[in-house]
C-alpha positions as CSV (number, residue, x, y, z in Angstrom):
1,X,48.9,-19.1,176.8
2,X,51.7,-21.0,175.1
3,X,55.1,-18.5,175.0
4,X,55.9,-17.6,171.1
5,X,58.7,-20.2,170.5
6,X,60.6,-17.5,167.9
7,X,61.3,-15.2,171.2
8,X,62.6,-18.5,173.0
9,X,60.8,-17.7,175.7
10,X,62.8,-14.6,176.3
11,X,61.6,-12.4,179.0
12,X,62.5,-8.4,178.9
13,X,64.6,-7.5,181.7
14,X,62.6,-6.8,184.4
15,X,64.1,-3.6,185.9
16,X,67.3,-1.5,185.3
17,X,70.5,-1.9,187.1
18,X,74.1,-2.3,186.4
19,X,76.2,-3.6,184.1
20,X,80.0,-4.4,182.5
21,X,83.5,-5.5,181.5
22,X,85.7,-7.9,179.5
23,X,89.8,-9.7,180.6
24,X,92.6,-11.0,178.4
25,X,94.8,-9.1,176.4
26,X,95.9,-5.8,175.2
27,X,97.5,-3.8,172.6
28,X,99.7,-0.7,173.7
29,X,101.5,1.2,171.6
30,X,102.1,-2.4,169.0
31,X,103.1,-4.7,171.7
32,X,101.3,-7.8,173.6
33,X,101.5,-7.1,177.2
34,X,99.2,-9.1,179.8
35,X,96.8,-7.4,182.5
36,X,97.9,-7.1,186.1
37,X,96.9,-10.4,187.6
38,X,93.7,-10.2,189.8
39,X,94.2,-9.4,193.7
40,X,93.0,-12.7,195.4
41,X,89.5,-12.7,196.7
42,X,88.4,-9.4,195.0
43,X,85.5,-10.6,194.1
44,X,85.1,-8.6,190.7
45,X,83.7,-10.1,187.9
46,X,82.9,-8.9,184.4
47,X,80.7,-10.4,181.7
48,X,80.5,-9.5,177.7
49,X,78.1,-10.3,175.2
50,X,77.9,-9.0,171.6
51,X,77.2,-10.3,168.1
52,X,79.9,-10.4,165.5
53,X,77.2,-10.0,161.8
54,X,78.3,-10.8,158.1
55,X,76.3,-11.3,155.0
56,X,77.8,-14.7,153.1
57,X,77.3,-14.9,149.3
58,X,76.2,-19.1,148.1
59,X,79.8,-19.3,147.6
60,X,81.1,-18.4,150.6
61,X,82.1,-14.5,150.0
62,X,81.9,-12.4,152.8
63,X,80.0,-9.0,151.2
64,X,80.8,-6.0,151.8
65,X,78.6,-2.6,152.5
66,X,77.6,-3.7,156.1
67,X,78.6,-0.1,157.5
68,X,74.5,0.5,157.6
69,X,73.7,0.1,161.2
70,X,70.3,-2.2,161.9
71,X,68.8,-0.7,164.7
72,X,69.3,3.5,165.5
73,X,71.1,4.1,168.3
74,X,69.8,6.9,171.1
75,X,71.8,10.3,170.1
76,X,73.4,10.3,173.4
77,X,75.8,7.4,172.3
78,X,79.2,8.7,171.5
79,X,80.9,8.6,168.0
80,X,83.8,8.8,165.9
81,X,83.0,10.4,163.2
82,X,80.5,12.7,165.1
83,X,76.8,11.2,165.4
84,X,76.1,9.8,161.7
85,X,72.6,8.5,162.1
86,X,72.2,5.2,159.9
87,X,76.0,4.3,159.2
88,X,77.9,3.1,162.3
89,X,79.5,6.8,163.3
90,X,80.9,7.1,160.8
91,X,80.4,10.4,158.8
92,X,82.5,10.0,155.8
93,X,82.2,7.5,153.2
94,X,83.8,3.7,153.9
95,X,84.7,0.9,151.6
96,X,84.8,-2.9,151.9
97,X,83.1,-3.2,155.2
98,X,82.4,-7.1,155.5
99,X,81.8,-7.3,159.6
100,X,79.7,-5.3,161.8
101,X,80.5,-5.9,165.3
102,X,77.1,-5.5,167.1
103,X,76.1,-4.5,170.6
104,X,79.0,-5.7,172.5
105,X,78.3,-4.7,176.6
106,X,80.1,-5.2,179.5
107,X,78.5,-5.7,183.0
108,X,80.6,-5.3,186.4
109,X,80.0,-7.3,189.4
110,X,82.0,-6.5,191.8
111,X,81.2,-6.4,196.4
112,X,82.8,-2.8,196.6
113,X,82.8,0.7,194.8
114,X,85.9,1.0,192.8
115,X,87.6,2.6,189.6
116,X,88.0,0.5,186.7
117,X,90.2,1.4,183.3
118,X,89.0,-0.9,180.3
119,X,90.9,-1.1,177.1
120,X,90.0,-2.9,174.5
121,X,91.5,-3.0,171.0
122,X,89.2,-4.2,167.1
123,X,92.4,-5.9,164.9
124,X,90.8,-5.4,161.6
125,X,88.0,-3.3,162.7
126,X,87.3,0.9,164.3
127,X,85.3,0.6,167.5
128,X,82.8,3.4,166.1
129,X,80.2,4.3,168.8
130,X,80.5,3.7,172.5
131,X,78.9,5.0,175.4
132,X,79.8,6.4,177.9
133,X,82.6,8.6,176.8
134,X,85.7,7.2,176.5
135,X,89.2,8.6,177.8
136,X,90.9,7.5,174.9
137,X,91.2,5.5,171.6
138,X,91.7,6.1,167.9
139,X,91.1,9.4,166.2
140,X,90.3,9.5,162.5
141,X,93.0,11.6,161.1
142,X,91.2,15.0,159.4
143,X,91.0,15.1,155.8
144,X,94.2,17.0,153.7
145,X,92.1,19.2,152.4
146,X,89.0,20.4,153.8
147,X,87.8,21.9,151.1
148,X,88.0,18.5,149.0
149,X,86.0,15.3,148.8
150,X,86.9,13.2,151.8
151,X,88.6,9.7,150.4
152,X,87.1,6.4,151.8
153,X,88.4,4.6,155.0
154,X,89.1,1.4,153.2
155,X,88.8,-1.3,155.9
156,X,90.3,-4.1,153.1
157,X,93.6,-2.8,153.8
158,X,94.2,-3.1,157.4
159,X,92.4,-1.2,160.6
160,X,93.2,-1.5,164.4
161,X,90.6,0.3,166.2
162,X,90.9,1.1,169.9
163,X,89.0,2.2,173.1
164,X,89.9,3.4,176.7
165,X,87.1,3.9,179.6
166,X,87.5,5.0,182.7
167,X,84.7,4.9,184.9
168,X,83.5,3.7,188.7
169,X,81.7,0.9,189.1
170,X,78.9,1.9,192.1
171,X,78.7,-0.3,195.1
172,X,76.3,-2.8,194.9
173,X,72.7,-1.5,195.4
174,X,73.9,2.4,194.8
175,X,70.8,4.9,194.4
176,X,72.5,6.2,192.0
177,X,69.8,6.8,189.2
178,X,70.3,5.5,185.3
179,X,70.7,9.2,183.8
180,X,69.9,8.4,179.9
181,X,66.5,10.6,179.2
182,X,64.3,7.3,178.9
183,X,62.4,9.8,175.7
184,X,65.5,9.2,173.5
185,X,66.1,5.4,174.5
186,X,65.5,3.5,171.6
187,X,63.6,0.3,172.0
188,X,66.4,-2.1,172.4
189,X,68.6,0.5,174.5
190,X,67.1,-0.8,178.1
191,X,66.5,-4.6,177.1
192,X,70.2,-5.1,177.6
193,X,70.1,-4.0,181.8
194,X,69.8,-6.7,183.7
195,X,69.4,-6.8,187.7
196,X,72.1,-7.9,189.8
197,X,75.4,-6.2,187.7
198,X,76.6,-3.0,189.5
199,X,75.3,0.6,187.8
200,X,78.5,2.0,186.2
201,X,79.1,6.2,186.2
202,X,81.4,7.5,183.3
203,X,82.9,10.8,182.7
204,X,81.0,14.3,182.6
205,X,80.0,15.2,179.3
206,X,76.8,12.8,178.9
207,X,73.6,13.6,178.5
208,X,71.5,13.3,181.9
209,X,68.1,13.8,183.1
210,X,67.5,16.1,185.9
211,X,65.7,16.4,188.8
212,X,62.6,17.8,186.8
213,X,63.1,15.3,183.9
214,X,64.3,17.2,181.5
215,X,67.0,16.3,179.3
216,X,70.9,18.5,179.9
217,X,74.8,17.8,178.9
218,X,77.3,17.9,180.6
219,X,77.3,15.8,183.7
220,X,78.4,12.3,184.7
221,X,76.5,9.6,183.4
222,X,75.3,6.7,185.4
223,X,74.3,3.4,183.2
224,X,74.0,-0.3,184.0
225,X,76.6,-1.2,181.6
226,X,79.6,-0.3,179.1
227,X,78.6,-0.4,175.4
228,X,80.5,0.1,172.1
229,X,80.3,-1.3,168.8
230,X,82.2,-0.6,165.2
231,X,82.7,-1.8,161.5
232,X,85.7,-4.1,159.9
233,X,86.9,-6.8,157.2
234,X,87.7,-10.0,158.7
235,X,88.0,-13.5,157.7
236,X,85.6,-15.3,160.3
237,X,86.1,-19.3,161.2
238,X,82.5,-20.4,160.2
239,X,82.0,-20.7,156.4
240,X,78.7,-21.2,154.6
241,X,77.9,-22.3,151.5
242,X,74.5,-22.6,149.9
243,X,73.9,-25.5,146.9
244,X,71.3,-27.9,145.5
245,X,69.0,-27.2,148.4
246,X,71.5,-27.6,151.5
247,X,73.5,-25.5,153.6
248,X,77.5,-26.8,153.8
249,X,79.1,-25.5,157.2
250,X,82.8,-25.6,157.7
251,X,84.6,-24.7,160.7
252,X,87.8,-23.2,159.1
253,X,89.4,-22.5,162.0
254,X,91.7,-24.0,164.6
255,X,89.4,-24.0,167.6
256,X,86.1,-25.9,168.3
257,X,82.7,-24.3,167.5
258,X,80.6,-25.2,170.4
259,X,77.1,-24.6,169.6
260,X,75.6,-23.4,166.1
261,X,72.1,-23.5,164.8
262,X,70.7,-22.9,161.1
263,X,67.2,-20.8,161.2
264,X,65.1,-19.5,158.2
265,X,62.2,-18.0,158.8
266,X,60.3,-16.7,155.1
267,X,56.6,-16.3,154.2
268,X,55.9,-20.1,154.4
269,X,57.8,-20.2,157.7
270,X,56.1,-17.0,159.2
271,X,57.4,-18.6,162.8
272,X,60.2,-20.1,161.7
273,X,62.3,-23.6,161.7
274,X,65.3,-25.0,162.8
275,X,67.1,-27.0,160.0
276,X,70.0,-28.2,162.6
277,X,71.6,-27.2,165.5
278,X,74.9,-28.8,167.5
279,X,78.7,-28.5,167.3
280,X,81.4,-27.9,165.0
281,X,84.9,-29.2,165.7
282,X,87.6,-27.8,164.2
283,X,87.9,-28.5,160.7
284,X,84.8,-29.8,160.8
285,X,82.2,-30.0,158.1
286,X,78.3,-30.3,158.3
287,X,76.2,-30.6,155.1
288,X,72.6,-29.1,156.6
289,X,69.6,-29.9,153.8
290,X,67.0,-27.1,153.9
291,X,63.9,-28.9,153.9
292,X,60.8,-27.8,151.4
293,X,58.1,-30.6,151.5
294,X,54.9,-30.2,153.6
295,X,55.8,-33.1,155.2
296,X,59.6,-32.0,156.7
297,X,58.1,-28.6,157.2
298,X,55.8,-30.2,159.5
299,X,58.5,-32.2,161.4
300,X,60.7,-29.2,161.1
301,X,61.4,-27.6,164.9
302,X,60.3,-23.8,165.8
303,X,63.1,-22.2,167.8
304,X,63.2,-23.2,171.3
305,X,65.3,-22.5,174.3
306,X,68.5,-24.0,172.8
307,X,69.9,-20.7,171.9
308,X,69.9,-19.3,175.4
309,X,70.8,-22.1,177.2
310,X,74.3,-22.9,174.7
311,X,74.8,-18.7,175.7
312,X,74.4,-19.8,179.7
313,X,76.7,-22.9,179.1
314,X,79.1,-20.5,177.4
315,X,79.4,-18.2,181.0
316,X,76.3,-16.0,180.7
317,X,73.7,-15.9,183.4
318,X,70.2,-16.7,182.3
319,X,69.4,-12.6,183.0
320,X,72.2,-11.3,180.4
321,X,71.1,-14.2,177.6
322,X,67.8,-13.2,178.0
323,X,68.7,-9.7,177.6
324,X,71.0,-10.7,174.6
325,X,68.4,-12.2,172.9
326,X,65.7,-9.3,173.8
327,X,67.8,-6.8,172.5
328,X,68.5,-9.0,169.5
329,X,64.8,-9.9,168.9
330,X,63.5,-8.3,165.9
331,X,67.1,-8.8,163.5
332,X,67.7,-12.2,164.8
333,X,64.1,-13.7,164.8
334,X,61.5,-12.0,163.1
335,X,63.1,-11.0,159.8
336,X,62.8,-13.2,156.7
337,X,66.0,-14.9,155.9
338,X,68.3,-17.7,155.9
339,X,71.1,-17.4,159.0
340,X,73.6,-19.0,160.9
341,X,74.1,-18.3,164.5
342,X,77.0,-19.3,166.0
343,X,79.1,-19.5,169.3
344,X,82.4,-17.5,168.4
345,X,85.2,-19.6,169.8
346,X,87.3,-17.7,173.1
347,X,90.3,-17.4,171.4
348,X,88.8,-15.9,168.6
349,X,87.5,-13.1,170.5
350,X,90.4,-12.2,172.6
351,X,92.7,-12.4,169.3
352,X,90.1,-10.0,167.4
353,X,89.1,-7.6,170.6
354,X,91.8,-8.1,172.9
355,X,90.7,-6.8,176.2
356,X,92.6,-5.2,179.6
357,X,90.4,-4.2,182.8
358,X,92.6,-2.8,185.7
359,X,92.0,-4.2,188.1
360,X,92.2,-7.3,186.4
361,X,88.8,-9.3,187.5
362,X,88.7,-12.7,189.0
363,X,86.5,-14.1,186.7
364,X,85.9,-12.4,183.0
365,X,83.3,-14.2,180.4
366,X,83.1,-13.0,176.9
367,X,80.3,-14.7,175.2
368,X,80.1,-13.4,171.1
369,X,77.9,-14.7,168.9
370,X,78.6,-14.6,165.2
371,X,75.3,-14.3,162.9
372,X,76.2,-15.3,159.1
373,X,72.8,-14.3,156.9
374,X,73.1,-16.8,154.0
375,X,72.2,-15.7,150.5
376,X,71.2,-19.2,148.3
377,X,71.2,-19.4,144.9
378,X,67.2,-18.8,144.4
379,X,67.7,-15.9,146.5
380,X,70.7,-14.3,144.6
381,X,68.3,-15.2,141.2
382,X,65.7,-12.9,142.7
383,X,67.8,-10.1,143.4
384,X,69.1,-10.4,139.8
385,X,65.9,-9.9,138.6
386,X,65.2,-7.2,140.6
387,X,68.4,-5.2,140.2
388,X,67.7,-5.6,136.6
389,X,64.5,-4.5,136.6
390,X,64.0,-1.5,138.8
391,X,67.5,-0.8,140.0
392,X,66.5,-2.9,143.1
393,X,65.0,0.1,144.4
394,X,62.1,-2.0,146.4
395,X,65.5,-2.9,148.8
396,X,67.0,0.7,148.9
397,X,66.2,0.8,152.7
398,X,67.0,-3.0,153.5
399,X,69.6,-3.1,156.3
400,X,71.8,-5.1,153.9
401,X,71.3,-2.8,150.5
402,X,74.8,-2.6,150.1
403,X,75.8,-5.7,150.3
404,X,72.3,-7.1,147.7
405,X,74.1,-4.8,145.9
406,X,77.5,-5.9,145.7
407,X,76.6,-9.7,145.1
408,X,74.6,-8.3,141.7
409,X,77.6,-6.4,140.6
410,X,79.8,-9.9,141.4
411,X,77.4,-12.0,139.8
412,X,76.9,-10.0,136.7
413,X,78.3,-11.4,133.3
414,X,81.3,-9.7,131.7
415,X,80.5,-6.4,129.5
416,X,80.9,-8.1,126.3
């Protein structure tokens, strides 16, 4: 049987083990300081994947209202806000959300048992859900009055978001058991284990499964990786804009995009094609036509293994792409839509999430991928029509309401 080409031939992870980390550098306290240089031959190593999401007008506007969160998280995961089902951990009303950091974990490899501390700081962004509990890292400040309507965080004018772990990473081949009850992982929680990184335990206060199965709190928490994720406003380096039945790309920013690929997958495309796929230099620009004809849908490719292979030339191995992608499958491949995926450049990603693991690893590999969905003109004409019509109440529970939303409102002619 031939493999679905829209999963690119992405396995699940086969069993659960360990996982972890990120290197570079670090906030404290408002000042740039570098992590403790690695002790030679210590063998630890730390990879990072994660997905930096934005919804991009035809014009190139980043919308906001991206705080809705794709896919539920289990309820063990920790919070800021407290556990706000639906919107990110947060638990209070937010404005001008434009990025959604998704996903990003951190697996440990490492020969020995050892503690690790892992900071890691969101410029522009609040690192709102993480698992397992933190020892630190920003606090929302309480309201002034209790008793009043809570004002917005409004991420337009500034954030900085931050996030301190401490945990062991297990010796390679610990029995240590995964202690999340498996009946309140969601679907995507265990796609992102992969065998071969070390099991990770956290601080008491988790939720755990015990000997008979059931589900307590309280205890240490054993995992395969670190996990967090949060919500910002951001100017990103890959712009899009949609006109006259083509896709303009333009790397905006200093450093080389090294792998990007344009995928739309609609009624008439129920598996999917790939318009273009390659690099962007910096500066660069790339005018992609979208294809309608029978003919160029015909000659049009079907994802293949391109994605995952430009995430193993970035540092993953082909375990942790595959697991990316699994975890990934059903927002990146199998909903309608016009979007960009794109390698984030290093430099990007250690200005925007600037990381510090003590002990400072030998090797550290932080793959992000940015995913731009792309609203066209026809597309924004339908909306239009339907926000006119019915209020756009047939989109009320899209993932991206908010933002449908806020391109109607921006699109709408003046009140005369």
């Amino acid at each position: 049987m031939n493999p679905d080409p829209i999963l690119l031939a992405v396995r699940r992870p086969a069993a659960c083990r360990r996982l972890y980390v990120l290197v570079g550098l670090v906030l404290f306290g408002g000042r740039w300081i570098s992590p403790a240089p690695a002790a030679e031959g210590s063998g630890l190593t730390v990879h990072e994947w994660g997905t930096f999401t934005a919804v991009s007008g035809s014009d190139g506007v980043l919308l906001p209202g991206l705080e809705v969160e794709e896919a539920p998280l289990p309820n063990f995961v920790q919070a800021i806000d407290g556990f706000a089902p639906l919107t990110k951990g947060f638990d209070r009303p937010v404005r001008n959300v434009t990025v959604k950091m998704e996903t990003p974990v951190l697996y440990f490899y490492s020969p020995v048992a050892r503690p690790v501390r892992v900071e890691v700081a969101f410029n522009g962004g609040c690192i709102s859900q993480w698992y397992p509990e933190r020892a630190g890292g920003e606090i929302l400040p309480p309201p002034a009055d209790p008793a009043a309507s809570t004002p917005p965080v409004d991420f337009a004018v500034g954030h900085q978001g931050r996030l301190v772990w401490q945990v062991e990473v297990l010796a390679p081949g610990a029995s240590d058991p995964i202690t999340a009850p498996a009946s309140w992982e969601t679907p995507q929680w265990p796609r992102a284990r992969v065998p071969g990184a070390n099991r990770v335990r956290g601080p008491k206060g988790g939720s755990a499964v015990t000997a008979s199965g059931a589900a307590t709190a309280g205890g240490p928490v054993v995992e395969g990786f670190l996990f967090y994720r949060g919500i910002g406003n951001l100017p990103l380096p890959l712009v899009t804009k949609a006109a006259g039945g083509g896709l303009g790309l333009d790397n905006t920013g200093a450093q080389p995009i090294p792998f990007a690929l344009v995928y739309e997958k609609r009624a008439d495309l129920p598996q999917g094609v790939v318009w273009w796929s390659g690099a962007l230099g910096a500066g660069a620009h790339v005018t992609v036509p979208l294809l309608r004809n029978s003919a160029d849908l015909a000659a049009a490719p079907v994802l293949t293994g391109a994605l995952p292979r430009a995430l193993e030339r970035a540092g993953l191995t082909p375990e942790e792409a595959q697991a990316m992608l699994a975890t990934w499958r059903e927002s990146y491949f199998e909903r309608d839509g016009l979007r960009v995926f794109w390698l984030v450049p290093r430099a990007f990603t250690d200005r925007v999430l600037p990381l510090a693991i003590t002990p400072a690893p030998d090797r550290l590999e932080r793959v992000l991928v940015g995913r731009t969905e792309v609203l066209t003109p026809d597309v924004e004409r339908q909306l239009a029509g339907e926000f006119a019509a019915e209020g756009g109440k047939s989109r009320v529970n899209d993932r991206f309401f908010r933002a449908y939303q806020a391109r109607v409102a921006a699109l709408a002619p003046p009140a005369p």
